[in-house]
C-alpha positions, 0 to 999 in steps of 0.5 A, a space after each residue: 171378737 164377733 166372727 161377722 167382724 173377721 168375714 168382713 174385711 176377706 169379702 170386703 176384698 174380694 168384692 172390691 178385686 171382682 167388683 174392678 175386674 169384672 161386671 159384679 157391680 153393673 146389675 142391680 143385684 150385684 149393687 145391692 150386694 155391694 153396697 151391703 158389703 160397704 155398710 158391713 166394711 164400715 161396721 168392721 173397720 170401725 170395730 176392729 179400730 176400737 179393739 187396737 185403740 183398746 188395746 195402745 191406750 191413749 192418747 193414741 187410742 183416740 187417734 187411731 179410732 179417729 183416723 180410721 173414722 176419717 178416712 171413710 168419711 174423706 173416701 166417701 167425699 171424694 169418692 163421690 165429688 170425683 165421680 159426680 156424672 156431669 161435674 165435680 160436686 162442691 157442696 157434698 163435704 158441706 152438706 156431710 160435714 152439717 149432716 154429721 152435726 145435726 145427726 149427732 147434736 140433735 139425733 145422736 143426743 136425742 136418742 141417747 137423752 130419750 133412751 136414758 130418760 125413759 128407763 132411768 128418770 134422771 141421769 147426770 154427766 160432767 159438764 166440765 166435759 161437755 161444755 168444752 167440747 161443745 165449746 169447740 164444736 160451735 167454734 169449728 162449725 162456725 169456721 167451716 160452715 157459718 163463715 163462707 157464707 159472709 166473707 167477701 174474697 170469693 164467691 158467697 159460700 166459698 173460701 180462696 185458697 188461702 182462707 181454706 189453709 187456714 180453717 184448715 189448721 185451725 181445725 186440725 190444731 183446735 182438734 189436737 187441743 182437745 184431743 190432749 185435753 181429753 186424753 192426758 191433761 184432764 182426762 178425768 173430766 170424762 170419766 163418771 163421777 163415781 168412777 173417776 179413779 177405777 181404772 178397773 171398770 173397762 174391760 181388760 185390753 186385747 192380747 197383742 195377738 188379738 189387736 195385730 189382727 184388728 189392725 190388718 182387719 182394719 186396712 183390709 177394710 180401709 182398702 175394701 171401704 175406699 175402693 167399694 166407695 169409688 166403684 158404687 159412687 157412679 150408682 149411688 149419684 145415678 139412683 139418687 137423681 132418677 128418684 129425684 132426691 134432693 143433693 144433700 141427702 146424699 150427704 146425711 147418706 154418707 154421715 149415716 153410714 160413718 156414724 152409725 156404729 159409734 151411734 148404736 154404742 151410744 145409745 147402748 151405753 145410755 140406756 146402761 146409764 153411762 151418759 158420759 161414755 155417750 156424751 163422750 162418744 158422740 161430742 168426739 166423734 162430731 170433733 174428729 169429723 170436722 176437726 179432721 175431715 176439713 183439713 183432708 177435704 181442703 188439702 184435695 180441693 186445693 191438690 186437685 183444683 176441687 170447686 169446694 162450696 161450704 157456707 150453709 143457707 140461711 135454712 141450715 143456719 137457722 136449723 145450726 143456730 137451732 142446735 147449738 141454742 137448744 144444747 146449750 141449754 139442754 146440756 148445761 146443767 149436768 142433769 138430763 131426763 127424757 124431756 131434753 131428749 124429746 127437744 132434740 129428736 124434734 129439732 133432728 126430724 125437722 133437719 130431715 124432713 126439710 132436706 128431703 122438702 127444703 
């Protein structure tokens, strides 16, 4: 275990205590400080789930990584709608949860499609993997962010009350499907080809000593993420309107920092040529942020009276519309070479650049 991954959590909280005590985070020094100890919390916590999950096996190794990966992403949504300066923001979630598919369907992919296709000509996954999960990408993205936009109960871009419960459910519960499909009924669509039976190529499991101490790890760092994310959000909000940033950048902020750890060991086991583990990472990772992070959203929103805006506009629809289409294609047919990937990387700088220029 990295000794940066066992600093993290103590400073984390330290920061936090001194942070809600104190003036630490009031100077643009003390910010900054903060708002590194943030990223490095978010690496840890993200780290330290990966060792207990490692360690229980799965199922509940899926789940642990993606419950962990929930609550950061949920805390820094609230975080921010709460702390918004004049009145709650109701398009943060809309505009995370859609950076957080773009990211991964165009940037994540791309990188990984690239990076293997540069070094390895050619590199092959299991579409019986793939294709299901991208299946119920399209279905969850469809429900949470196309929907709203056309239903005519509420106000264009929003759900009632009971409309959200719904997608709610159906979220969590499509997630949980494909949750067990992954990890116990066919477990083996998501394991390479040539390495379907050898239980022997991962790395041996974490003692129980080892994983007991990820596990306080990881709720130090939980606590440090979410209390760093309610002090900071003010800030954030602030620097972000006095440069004249446009909202959603906010949201690809928060979806950058989330993803980012499985991104890097993404793109690390693409250019190892393990494309499954990459597809795999990034395809559960996109689930779990939706088919988790919408039911938590709405239970707040209904909770605590949170005007909640998830239809997209007619720009991201197109740009959606655009991601699935070129996946669709790019990911059909078990093969991949850098070609694909530098589809996908085009389709990923347009989604930033016309956010930062809409």
């Amino acid at each position: 275990m990295q000794k940066s991954h066992l600093v993290a959590p103590p400073v984390a909280l330290a920061t936090l205590i001194a942070g809600a005590t104190s003036a630490l985070l009031e100077s643009v020094w003390g910010l900054s400080f903060g708002a590194i100890v943030l990223i490095l919390a978010v690496f840890s916590a993200v780290h330290h789930a990966e060792v207990v999950a490692h360690r229980v096996g799965e199922p509940l190794g899926t789940l642990v990584l993606a419950l962990a990966v929930t609550v950061i992403e949920v805390a820094l949504i609230l975080s921010m709608m709460l702390n918004a300066s004049d009145e709650p923001a109701p398009e943060l979630a809309r505009d995370t949860l859609f950076a957080a598919i773009m990211i991964i369907g165009n940037g994540v992919t791309g990188l990984c499609l690239f990076a293997g296709g540069i070094r390895h000509r050619e590199q092959s996954f299991r579409v019986e993997s793939v294709g299901p999960a991208l299946a119920a990408l399209m279905a969850l993205s469809t429900l949470t962010l196309v929907l709203p936009t056309f239903t005519t109960s509420s106000p264009v871009g929003t759900y009632t009350s009971s409309q959200l419960v719904f997608v709610a459910i159906s979220s969590m519960g499509l997630w949980c499907v494909f949750t067990f499909f992954q990890t116990i009924r066919h477990r083996d669509y998501f394991l390479p080809e040539d390495d379907i039976t050898n239980e022997q190529a991962h790395a041996a499991p974490p003692t129980r000593a080892q994983a007991s101490l990820s596990m306080l790890a990881l709720l130090v760092c939980l606590i440090g993420v979410v209390g760093l994310a309610k002090l900071l959000s003010p800030s954030i909000e602030d620097g972000l309107a006095k440069a004249g940033a446009p909202p959603a950048v906010l949201g690809i902020a928060i979806a950058l920092l989330v993803l980012l750890p499985e991104t890097i060991a993404a793109v690390r086991a693409a250019h190892a040529d393990r494309l499954q583990t990459s597809l795999n990472l990034a395809l559960g990772s996109a689930l779990a942020s939706i088919g988790l992070t919408v039911p938590a959203v709405a239970i707040a929103a209904v909770w605590l009276h949170l005007p909640l805006t998830l239809g997209l506009n007619a720009k991201d629809l197109v740009l959606l519309a655009l991601t699935f289409g070129v996946a669709g294609i790019t990911l059909v047919h078990g093969r991949t070479s850098m070609m694909q990937g530098a589809i996908h990387l085009v389709v990923f700088l347009a989604f930033l650049f016309l956010a930062i220029v809409p």
